[in-house]
C-alpha positions in Angstrom: -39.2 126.5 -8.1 -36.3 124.5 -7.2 -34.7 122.0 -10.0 -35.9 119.1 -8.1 -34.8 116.4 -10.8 -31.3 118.0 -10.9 -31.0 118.2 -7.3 -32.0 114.1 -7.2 -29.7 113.7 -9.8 -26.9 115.1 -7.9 -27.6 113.1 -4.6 -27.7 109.9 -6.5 -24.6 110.3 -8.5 -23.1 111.2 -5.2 -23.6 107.7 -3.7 -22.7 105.8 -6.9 -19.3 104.0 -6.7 -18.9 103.7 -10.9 -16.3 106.1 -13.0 -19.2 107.2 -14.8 -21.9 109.2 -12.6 -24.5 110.1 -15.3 -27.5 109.8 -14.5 -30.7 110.5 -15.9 -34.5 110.8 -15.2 -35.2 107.8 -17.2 -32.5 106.0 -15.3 -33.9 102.6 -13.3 -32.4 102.9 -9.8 -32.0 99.5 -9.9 -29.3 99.8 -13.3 -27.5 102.2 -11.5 -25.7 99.6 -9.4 -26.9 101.1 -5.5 -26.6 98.9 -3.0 -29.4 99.1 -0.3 -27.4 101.3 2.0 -26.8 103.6 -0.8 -30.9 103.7 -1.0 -31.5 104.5 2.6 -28.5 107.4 2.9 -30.2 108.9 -0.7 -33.5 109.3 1.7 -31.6 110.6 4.1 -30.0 112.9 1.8 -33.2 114.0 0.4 -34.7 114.8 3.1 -32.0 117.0 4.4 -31.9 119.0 1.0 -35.3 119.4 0.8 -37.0 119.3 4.4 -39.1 116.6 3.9 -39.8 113.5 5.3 -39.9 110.4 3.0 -42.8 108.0 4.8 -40.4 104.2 5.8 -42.4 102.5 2.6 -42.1 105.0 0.2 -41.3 103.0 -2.7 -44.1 100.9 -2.3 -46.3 104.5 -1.5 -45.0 106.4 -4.4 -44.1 103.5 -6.8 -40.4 104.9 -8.0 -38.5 102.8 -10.0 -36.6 105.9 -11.9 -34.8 108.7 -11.2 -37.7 111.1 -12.4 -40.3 108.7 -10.8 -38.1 109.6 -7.3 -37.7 113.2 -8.3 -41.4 113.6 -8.8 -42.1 111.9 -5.2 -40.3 114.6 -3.8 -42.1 117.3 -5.7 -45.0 115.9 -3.9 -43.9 115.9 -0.4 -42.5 119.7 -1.2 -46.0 120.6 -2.3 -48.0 119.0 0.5 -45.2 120.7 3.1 -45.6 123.9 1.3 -49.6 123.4 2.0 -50.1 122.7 5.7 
């Protein structure tokens, strides 16, 4: 399967605007100094990579707060594309 957390990783450390552009599951998305633009064009971003579509309220649907919380909402929507 694909390396979802990785790949979440990746599109978040791509929008950061610090030197340093670690980032980690247990990473808040809130200590990682996004704006709210930043938010929206990570959605947009993961749902080009991966094909999905992230519902408007998805933090309030899926409850992510981390990087692996928001990694793992993506696993989800892959697995209930993969089912229809």
């Amino acid at each position: 399967m694909v390396d979802v957390v990785n790949q979440v990783a990746e599109v978040i450390a791509a929008r950061m605007r610090t030197v340093d552009r670690t980032v980690r599951p247990s990473d808040s998305l809130d200590s990682l100094g996004l704006e709210s633009l930043d938010v929206l064009e990570i959605a947009f971003d993961l749902e080009q990579r991966f094909n999905i579509e992230i519902p408007f309220n998805a933090n309030t649907a899926f409850e992510f707060d981390t990087v692996g919380a928001l990694a793992r909402a993506v696993e989800r929507l892959i697995a209930e594309k993969s089912s229809r």
